[in-house]
C-alpha positions in Angstrom: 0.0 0.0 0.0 1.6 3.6 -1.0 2.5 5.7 2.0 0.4 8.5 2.5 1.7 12.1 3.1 0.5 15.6 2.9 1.0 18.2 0.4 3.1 21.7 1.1 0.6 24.2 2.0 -2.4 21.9 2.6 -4.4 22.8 5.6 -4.3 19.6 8.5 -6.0 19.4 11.6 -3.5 17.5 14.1 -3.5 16.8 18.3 -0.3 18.6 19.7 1.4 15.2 21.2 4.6 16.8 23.4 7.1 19.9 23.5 10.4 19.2 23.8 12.7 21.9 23.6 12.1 24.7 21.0 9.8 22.5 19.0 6.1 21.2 19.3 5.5 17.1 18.2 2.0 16.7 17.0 0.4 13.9 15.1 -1.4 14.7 11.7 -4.8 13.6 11.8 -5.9 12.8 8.2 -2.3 11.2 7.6 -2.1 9.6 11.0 1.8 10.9 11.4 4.0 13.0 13.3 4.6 16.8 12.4 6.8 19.3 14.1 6.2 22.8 14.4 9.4 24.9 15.0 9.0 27.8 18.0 9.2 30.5 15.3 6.5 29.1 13.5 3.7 29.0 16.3 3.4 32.9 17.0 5.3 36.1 15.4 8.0 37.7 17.9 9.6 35.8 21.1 8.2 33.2 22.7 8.1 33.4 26.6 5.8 30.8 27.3 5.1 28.2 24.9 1.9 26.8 26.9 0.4 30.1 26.6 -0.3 29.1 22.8 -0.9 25.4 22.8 -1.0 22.8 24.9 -0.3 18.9 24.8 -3.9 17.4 23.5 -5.1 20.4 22.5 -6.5 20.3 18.4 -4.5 23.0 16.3 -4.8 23.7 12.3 -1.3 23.7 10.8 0.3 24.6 7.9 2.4 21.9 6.2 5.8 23.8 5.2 8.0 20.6 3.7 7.5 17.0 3.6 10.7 14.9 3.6 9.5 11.5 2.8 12.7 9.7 2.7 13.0 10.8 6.5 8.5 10.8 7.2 9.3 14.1 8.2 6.7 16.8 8.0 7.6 21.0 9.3 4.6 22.5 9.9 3.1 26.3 10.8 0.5 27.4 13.2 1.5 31.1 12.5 0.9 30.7 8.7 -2.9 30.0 9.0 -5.5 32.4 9.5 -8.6 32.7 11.6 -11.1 32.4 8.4 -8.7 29.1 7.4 -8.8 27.7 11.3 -12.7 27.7 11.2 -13.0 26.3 7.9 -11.0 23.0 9.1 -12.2 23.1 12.3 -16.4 23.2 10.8 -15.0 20.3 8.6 -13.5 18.2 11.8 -17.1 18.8 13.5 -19.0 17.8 10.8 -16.7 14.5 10.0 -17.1 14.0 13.7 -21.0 14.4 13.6 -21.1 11.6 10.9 -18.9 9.3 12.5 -21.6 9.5 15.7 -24.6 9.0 13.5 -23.4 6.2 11.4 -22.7 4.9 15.3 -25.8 5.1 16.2 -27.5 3.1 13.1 -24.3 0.7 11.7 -23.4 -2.1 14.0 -19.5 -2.5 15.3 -18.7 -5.0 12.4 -20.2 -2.9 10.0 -19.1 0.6 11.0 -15.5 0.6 10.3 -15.8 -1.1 7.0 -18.5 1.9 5.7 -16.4 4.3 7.5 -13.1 3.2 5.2 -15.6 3.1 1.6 -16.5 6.6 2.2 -12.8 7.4 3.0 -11.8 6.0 -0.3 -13.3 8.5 -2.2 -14.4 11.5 -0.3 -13.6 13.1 3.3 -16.5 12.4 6.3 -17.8 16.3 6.2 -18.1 16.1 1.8 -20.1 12.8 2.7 -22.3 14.9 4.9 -22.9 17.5 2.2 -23.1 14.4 -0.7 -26.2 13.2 1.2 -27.9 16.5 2.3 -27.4 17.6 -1.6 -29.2 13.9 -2.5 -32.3 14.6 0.1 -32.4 17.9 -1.7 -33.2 16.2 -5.3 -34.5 12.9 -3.9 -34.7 11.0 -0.9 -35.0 7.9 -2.8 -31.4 8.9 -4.5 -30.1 9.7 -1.2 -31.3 6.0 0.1 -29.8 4.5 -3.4 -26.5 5.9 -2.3 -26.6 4.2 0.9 -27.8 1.2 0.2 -24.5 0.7 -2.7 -22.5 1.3 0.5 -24.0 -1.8 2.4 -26.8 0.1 4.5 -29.7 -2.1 4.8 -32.7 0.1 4.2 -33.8 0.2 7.1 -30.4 1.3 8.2 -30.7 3.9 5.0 -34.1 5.0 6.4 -32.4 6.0 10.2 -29.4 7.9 9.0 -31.6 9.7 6.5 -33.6 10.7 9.5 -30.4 11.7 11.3 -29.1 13.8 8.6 -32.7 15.2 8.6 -32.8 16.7 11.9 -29.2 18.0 11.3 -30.0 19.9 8.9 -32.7 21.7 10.9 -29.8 22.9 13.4 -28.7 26.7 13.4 -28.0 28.2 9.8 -24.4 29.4 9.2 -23.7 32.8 8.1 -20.9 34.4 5.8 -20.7 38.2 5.3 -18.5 40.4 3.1 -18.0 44.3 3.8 -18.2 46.1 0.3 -17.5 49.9 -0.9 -19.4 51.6 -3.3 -19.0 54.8 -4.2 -19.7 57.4 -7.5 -19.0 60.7 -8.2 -22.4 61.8 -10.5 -25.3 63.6 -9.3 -27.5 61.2 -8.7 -25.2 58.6 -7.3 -27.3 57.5 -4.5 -29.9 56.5 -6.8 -27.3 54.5 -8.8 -26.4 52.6 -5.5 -29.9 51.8 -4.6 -30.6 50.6 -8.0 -27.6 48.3 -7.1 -28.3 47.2 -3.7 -32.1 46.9 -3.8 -32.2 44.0 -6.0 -29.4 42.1 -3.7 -31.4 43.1 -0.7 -34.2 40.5 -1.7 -31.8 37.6 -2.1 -29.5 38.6 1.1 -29.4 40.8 4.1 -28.0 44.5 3.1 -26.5 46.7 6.1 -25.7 50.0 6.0 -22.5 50.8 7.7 -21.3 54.0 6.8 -20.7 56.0 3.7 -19.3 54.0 1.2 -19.6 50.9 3.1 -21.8 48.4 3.4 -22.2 44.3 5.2 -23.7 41.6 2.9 -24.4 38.6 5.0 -25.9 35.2 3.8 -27.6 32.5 5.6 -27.5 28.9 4.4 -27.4 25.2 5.5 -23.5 24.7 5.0 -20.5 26.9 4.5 -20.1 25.3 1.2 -23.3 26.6 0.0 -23.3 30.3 1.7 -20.2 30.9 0.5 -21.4 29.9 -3.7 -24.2 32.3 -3.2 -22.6 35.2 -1.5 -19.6 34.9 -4.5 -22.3 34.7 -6.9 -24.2 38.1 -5.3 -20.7 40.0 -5.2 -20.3 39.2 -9.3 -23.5 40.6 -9.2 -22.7 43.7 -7.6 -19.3 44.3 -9.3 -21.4 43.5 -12.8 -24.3 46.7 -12.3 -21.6 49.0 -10.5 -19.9 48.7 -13.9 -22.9 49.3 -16.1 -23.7 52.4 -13.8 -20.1 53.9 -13.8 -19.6 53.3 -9.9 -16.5 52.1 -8.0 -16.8 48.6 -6.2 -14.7 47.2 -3.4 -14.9 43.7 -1.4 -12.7 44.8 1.8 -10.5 42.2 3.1 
């Protein structure tokens, strides 16, 4: 079987294992290996305390640096990843976790671990999640279809479908971008409500203060919010054109 090993800049969840000296031992989750993250590459500037950043146990996203296979060794960053990439990962380790305890609670022990590895073949726990609430969607028949190929009895198919079901009720996410738009003709605040009021009936519009403005979407998934609210912003950046105005996504 070929060794498994992360790419250079992918994003991996590990479990900080130990800290010996000036470095931090964790174990790579997805890749079920050891990483090391270098003092310098935990937090900018000098380091007084090490604990006061992370802790043996604790879950950290990492950055992977370099990948030495001939030595299995992997330098990582905690420094390198932002807040926006740290949630991402982190929704993604929730929602593989959320699966694992439903499939639990309608697989029995001989059955689990061999559905478990089929989905992992071809597609992470969390895109498994999305895969089935995208199927509901069209079909619950499809969605069933989907589960019975992978060895669910129907009845077993019926539960989970439930499961996922009441999931899916749980608290909307939300994604927001903060947007500029500004014009120099006369009527120029006509312009930007001939802009804005069409968005404002697909997402929520806030005014924040001249030229600036909060679009925020609500949706089942990050996945999802996410499509629509890039989707929306073309929107934007497409009649701001047509009506001569300046458009801004602030970062």
């Amino acid at each position: 079987m070929k060794e498994r090993f992360p790419e250079e800049d992918e994003l991996v969840l590990c479990t900080v294992e130990k800290i010996v000296g000036t470095s931090v031992f964790v174990k790579i989750e997805k890749y079920q290996r050891e990483g090391v993250i270098n003092f310098s590459e935990v937090a900018p500037g000098r380091i007084r305390n090490i604990r006061n950043y992370v802790r043996v146990n604790q879950k950290v996203v990492c950055k992977v640096l370099r990948v030495d296979k001939s030595k299995g060794h992997i330098d990582l960053s905690l420094r390198r990843v932002t807040a926006k990439e740290r949630k991402q990962v982190m929704e993604r380790y929730e929602r593989a976790k959320d699966v694992k305890i439903m499939l639990s609670l309608v697989l029995n022990k001989e059955k689990l671990p061999k559905v478990i590895e089929e989905i992992e073949k071809k597609k992470e726990l969390s895109d498994f999640f999305f895969e089935i609430q995208e199927l509901i969607e069209k079909s619950e028949d499809k969605a069933k279809e989907k589960l019975n190929a992978l060895g669910f009895t129907n009845n077993e198919a019926e539960k989970f479908l439930k499961l996922i079901k009441e999931k899916i009720k749980q608290k909307l996410v939300k994604v927001k971008a903060e947007i500029m738009l500004t014009t120099q003709a006369e009527d120029g605040i006509e312009r930007i409500k001939k802009i804005l009021v069409p968005i404002s009936k697909k997402a929520n519009v806030s005014y924040v203060a001249a030229p600036r403005y909060v679009l925020s979407i609500e949706e089942k998934n990050y996945k999802e919010a996410n499509k629509k609210l890039e989707k929306l912003l073309n929107e934007i950046q497409k009649k701001a054109r047509e009506l001569n105005c300046s458009f801004e996504v602030k970062t």
